[in-house]
C-alpha positions as CSV (number, residue, x, y, z in Angstrom):
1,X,-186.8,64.0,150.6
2,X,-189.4,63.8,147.3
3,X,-190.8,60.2,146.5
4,X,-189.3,61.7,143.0
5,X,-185.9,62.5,144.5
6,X,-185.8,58.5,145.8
7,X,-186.9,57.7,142.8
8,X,-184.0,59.3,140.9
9,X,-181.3,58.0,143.3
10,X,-182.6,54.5,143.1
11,X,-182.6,54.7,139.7
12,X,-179.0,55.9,139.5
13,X,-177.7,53.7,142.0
14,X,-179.5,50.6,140.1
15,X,-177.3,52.0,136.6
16,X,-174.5,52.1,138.7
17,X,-174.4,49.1,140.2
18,X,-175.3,47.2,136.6
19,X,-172.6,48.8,135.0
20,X,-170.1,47.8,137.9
21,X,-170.9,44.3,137.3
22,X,-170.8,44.3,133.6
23,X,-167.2,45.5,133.9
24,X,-166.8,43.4,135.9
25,X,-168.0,40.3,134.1
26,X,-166.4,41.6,130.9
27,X,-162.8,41.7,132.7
28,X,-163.3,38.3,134.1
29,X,-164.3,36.8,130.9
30,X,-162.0,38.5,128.4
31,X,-158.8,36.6,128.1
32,X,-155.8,37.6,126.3
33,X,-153.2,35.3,124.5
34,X,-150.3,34.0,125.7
35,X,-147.7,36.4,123.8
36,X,-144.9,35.6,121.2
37,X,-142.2,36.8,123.3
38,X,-143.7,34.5,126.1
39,X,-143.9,31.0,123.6
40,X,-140.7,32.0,121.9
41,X,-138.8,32.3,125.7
42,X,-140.2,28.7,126.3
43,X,-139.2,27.1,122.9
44,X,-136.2,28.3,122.9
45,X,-135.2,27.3,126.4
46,X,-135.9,24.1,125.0
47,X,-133.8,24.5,121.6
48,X,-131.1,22.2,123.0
49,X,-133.1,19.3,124.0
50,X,-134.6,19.4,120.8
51,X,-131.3,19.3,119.0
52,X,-130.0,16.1,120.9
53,X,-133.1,14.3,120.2
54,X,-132.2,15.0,116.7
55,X,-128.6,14.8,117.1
56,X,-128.9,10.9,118.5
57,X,-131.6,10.0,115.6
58,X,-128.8,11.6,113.3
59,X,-126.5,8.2,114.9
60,X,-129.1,6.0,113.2
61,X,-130.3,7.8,110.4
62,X,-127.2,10.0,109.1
63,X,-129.1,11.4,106.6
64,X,-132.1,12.9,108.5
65,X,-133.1,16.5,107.7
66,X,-135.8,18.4,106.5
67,X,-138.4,20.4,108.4
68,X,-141.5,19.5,110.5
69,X,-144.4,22.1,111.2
70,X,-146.3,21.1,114.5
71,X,-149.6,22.2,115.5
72,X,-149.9,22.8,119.3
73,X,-152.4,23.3,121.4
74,X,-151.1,24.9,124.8
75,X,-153.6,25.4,127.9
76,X,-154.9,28.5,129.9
77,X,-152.7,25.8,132.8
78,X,-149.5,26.3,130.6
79,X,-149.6,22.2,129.8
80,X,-149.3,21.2,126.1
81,X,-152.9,19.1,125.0
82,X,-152.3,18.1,121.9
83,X,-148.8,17.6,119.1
84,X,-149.3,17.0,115.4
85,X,-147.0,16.7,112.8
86,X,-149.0,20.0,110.9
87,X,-146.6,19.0,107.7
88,X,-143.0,17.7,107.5
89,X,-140.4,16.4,104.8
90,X,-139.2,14.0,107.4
91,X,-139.9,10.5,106.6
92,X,-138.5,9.1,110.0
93,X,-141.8,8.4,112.0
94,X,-139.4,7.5,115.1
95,X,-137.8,10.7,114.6
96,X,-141.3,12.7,114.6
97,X,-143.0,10.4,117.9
98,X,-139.6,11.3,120.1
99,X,-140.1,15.3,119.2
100,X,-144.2,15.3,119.5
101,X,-144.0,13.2,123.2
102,X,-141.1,15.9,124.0
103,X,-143.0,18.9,123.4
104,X,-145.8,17.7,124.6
105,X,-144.1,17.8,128.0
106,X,-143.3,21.6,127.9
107,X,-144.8,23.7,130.1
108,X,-145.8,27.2,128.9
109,X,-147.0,28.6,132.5
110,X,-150.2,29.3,133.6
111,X,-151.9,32.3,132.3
112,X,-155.4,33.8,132.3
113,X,-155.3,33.2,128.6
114,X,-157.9,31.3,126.0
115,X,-156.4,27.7,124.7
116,X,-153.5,28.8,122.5
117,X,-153.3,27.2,119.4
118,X,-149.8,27.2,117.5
119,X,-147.9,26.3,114.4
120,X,-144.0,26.0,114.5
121,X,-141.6,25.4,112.4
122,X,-138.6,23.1,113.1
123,X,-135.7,23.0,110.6
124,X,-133.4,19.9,111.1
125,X,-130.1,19.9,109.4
126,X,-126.8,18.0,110.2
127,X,-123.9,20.2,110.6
């Protein structure tokens, strides 16, 4: 075999072998995000806890309603790092600490995601 021929197969070999790990660092690093069909299973597995927090502030405070927008931050672990009231016609700041420490106990499943961050929309009428 030609010192040129070597050459050549080193060469290739060398291409080869940096395209295999840039794949392979690309895969590893790109994360998707969680999906919408994914949160919205969670939230609304959840619907009915949510309602009998409301439902038992409604006991106190028969004239509750209105809507509160929450921005959550979910984890790549699933876990819920952070609840704010995003904007809200509620006045009831009881009301609004019992929702925020309940979601922030959801748990979203781990996924080889990024930090998801989301806004959602509660509307809280009495029927």
């Amino acid at each position: 075999m030609s010192k040129l021929y070597k050459i050549k197969i080193v060469s290739i070999l060398f291409i080869i072998a940096l395209l295999v790990n840039a794949c392979a660092s690309e895969s590893l690093s790109e994360k998707v995000h969680r999906t919408q069909t994914n949160i919205k299973i969670v939230l609304d597995s959840h619907k009915e806890n949510v309602f009998e927090i409301y439902t038992d502030e409604l006991k106190v405070s028969p004239k509750l309603e209105g809507k509160v927008a929450l921005k959550l931050l979910i984890s790549p672990t699933g876990s819920v790092t952070s609840v704010s009231v995003h904007k809200t016609t509620i006045g009831n700041s009881g009301f609004l600490d019992k929702l925020q420490v309940y979601i922030s106990e959801m748990d979203f499943g781990a996924k080889n995601v990024d930090t998801t961050t989301l806004f959602y929309d509660f509307n809280f009428l009495p029927y």
